[in-house]
N, C-alpha and C positions, 0 to 999 in steps of 0.2 A: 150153718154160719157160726163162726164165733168172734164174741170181743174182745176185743183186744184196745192195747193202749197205743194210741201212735207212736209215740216214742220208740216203741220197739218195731216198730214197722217194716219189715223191709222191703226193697222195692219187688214189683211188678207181681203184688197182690190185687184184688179186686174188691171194692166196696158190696156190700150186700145189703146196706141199706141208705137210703136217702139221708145228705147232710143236710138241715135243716136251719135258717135263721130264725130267729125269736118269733117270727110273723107267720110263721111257716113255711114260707118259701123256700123252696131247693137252691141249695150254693152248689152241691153236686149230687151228680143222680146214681143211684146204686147199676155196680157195672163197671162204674168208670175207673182204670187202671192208677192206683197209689204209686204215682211215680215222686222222685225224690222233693220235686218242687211244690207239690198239691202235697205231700206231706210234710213240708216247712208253712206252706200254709195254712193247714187246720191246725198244727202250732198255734200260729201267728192268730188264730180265729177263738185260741181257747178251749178247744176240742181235745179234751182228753184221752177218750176211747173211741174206737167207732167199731162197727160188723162186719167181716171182712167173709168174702167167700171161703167154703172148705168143703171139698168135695165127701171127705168121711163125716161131715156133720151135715149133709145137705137138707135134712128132714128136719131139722131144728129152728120153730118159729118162737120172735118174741112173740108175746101180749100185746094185747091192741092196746094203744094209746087212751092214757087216763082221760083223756076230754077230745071233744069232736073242733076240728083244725079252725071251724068259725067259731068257737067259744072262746078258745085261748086267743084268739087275734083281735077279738071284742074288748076281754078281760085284759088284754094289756093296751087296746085302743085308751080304752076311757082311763086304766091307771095314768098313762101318758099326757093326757088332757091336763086330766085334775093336778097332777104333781107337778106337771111345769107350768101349770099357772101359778101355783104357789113359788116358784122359782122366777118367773117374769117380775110378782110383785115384788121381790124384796128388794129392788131397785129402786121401787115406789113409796116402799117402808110402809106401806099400807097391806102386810099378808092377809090374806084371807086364801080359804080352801073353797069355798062354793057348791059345800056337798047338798046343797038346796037343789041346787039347778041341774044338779047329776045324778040325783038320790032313785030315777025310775031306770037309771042306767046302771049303779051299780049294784043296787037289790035285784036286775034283773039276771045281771051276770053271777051272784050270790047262788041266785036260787037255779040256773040253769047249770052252773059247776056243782051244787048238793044233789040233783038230780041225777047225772052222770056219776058219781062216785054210790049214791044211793044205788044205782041200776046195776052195778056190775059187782059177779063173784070174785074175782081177781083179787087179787092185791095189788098196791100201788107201787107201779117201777115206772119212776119218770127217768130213767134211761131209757125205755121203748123208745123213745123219737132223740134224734141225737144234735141239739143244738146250737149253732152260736149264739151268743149271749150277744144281744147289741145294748141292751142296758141290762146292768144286773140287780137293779133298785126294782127294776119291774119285772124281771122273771123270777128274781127272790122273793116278790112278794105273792107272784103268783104260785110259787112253789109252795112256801109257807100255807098257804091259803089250802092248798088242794090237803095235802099233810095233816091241816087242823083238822081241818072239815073229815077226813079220813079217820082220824082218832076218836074225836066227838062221836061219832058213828058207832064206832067199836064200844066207845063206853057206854051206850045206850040209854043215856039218865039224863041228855037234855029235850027240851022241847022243840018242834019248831023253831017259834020265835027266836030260840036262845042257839039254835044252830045258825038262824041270820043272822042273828048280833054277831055271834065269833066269829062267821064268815066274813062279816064287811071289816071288824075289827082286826082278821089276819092281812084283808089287802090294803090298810091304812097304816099298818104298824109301823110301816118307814117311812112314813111322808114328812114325819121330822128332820130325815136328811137330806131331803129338797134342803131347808136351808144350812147345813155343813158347804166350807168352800168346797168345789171339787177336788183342787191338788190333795187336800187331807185324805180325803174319798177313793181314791184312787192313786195314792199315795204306796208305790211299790215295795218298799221298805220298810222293819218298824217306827211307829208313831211315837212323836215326842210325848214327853208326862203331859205339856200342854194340850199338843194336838189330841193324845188320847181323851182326855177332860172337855174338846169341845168335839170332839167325836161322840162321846159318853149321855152328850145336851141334848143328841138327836129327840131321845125317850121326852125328856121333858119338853121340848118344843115341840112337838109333833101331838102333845096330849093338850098343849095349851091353843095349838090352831082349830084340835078337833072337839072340844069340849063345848066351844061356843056357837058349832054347827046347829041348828034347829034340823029336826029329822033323825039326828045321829044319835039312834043312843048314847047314854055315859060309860055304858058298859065299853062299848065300843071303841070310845077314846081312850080309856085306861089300858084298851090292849097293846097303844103305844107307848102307853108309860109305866106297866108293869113287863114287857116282852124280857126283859132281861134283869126282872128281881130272882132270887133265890132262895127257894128254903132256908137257909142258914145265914141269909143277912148278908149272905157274897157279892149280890148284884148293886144293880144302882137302875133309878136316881135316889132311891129312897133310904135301900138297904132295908127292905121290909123283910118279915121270915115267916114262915108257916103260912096259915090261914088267914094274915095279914094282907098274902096276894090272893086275888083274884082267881079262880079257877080258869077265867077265859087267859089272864098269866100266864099261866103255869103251863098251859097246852100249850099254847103258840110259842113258849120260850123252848119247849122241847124243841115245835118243828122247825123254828129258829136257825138251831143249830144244829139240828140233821141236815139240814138245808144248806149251810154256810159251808158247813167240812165236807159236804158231797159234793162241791161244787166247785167247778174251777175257779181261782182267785187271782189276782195280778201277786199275790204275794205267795201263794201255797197252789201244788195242785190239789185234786180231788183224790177223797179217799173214795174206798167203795163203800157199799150200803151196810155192810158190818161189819168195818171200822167205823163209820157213824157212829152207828148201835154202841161200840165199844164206849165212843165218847161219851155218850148217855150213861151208860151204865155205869162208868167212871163216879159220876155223879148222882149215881142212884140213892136214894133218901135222903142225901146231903143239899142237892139243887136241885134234883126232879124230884117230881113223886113216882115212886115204884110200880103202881099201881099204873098208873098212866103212862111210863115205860115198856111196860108189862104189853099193855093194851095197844102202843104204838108200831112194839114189833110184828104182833097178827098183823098190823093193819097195809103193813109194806113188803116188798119184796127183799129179803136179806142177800139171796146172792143170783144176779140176774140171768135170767138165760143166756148162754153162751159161754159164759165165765170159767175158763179152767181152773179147777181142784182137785185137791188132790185128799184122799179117803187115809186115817189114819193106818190102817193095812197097807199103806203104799201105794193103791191102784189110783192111779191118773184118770180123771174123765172132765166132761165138760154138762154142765149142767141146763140137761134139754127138757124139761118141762117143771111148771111149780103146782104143788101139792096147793090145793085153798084152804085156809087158817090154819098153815102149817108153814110160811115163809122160810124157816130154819132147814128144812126137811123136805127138798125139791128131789128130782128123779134126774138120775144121774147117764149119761150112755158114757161108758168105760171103753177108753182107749188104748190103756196099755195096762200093763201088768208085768212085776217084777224089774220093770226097766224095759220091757219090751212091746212095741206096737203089737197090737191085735189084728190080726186079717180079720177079724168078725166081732167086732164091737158090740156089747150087750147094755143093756138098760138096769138099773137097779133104784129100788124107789126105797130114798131115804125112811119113808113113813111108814114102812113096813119093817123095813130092815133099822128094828131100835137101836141094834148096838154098833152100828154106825156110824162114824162121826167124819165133818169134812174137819180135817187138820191143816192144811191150806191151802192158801188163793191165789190166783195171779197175782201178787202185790205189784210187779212193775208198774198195773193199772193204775194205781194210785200214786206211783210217781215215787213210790220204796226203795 
């Protein structure tokens, strides 16, 4: 199989894997023939890339899916609950969050997503399941969440306790834009200096609804209102700098924005997972910490299976298996060579072969 971006789709290919909505339910089942009108509407759905049959890549599987299908439909069940009650009240003017009454629901889904990412060697590629987004507040935050919790892992220096604090504090970190209007929110255009300024409030509203929760830690609340400070005083609401934020900050501001530019948007499409990286790295010691960059790129997948590359020697392949704590340096099966298809296609493993390098990527994916 390989992925591809639909955009470049042409007719009367064949899906190869399951299109999925945010609940997990199948919109369409792999198989079913990409004709002109199913591919205006996985457009229309958000659907960037998907896996399309190919007979010279037949032997090429993704990764099993970062969480088991009733974890993620739980974990955006209860995000759902809790955030659009906060959205019911402010009709009432009376907000509250009511993470009292949800607290054995969300610590449970905390610790059953640390479990799943605990248990597996892989790396994290949440392209393995290909999704429409029916809200992006709650697949964002579920995304964010899986990311931190990924990271934290990798750097191996919290505790327990301190890995549920950041886990419930990556799935709260937006519940601040429960209250933004929506038109701003989904606002397909750029934001006015206004609109941006009460976009910007999410952070602080979102840490003044969850700070007064009983159960919630503080740590917790603060990771909606340090998500988007920066090393160098860039960010807001505070414009704090260094060691002023928050560790549990600083991680989730990463997956933040690996998260945002990986992802389809009404205003931008999606980059792939290193262009992400690139954005990070852009901001290496200046907004992120390096060290926590460093550690974020082991912890995911850099370029997914299927994905066409191309080898700075020129040879063309597509990228059919990943190396583990080596995401940079996957195992490639080589398709053509000098400008020409291969009758017999061979495998070469980045991890072995140092000197190396992928030079480039399908960009169309990303919408280039």
């Amino acid at each position: 199989m390989r992925l591809v971006a639909v955009s470049s789709i042409q007719e009367n290919v064949f899906l190869a894997e399951n299109v999925l909505n945010s609940k997990g339910q199948i919109l369409l089942k792999a198989g079913a023939e990409l004709t002109s009108p199913i591919i205006k509407r996985l457009c229309s759905l958000g659907i960037s890339y998907v896996y399309i049959e190919d007979a010279r890549t037949d032997d090429i599987y993704i990764i099993r899916p970062v969480l088991k299908e009733e974890t993620r439909r739980e974990a955006l069940s209860v995000m759902s609950e809790a955030f659009n009650q906060v959205k019911k009240d402010l009709s009432a003017d009376a907000v509250k969050f009511g993470f009292h009454k949800m607290e054995k629901q969300f610590t449970a889904v905390v610790r059953d997503i640390i479990k799943q990412i605990e248990g597996r060697k892989e790396a994290i590629d949440l392209l393995t399941h290909l999704y429409a987004h029916d809200d992006y507040i709650f697949t964002h935050s579920l995304n964010v969440t899986i990311y931190t919790l990924a990271l934290s892992m990798k750097l191996k220096n919290l505790t327990q306790k301190q890995t549920e604090e950041i886990g419930l504090g990556a799935m709260l970190h937006d519940v601040g834009k429960m209250m933004i209007p929506t038109p701003i929110l989904k606002k397909p255009s750029k934001l006015t200096t206004d609109e941006f300024d009460l976009m910007k409030s999410h952070a602080k509203l979102g840490f003044e609804l969850l700070r007064k929760e009983h159960g919630l830690p503080l740590t917790a609340a603060h990771c909606a209102f340090q998500h988007h400070e920066r090393l160098n005083g860039s960010g807001y609401p505070r414009g704090l700098k260094g060691n002023e934020i928050h560790i549990y900050g600083k991680m989730i501001g990463i997956a933040d924005v690996y998260d945002a530019v990986t992802t389809n948007r009404i205003y931008r499409k999606a980059m792939l997972p290193h262009e992400g990286m690139g954005i990070l790295y852009a901001g290496s010691g200046t907004e992120f910490e390096t060290a926590y960059i460093e550690s974020f790129r082991k912890a995911i997948v850099m370029y997914p299976t299927g994905l066409t590359v191309w080898l700075k020697d020129g040879r063309k392949g597509i990228v059919a298996e990943q190396n583990e704590h080596l995401s940079d340096r996957p195992i490639l099966l080589i398709l053509e060579e000098a400008g020409c298809d291969l009758a017999v296609p061979y495998k070469v493993n980045l991890a072995a072969e140092t000197t190396l390098f992928i030079e480039e990527t399908d960009t169309t994916l990303s919408g280039i």
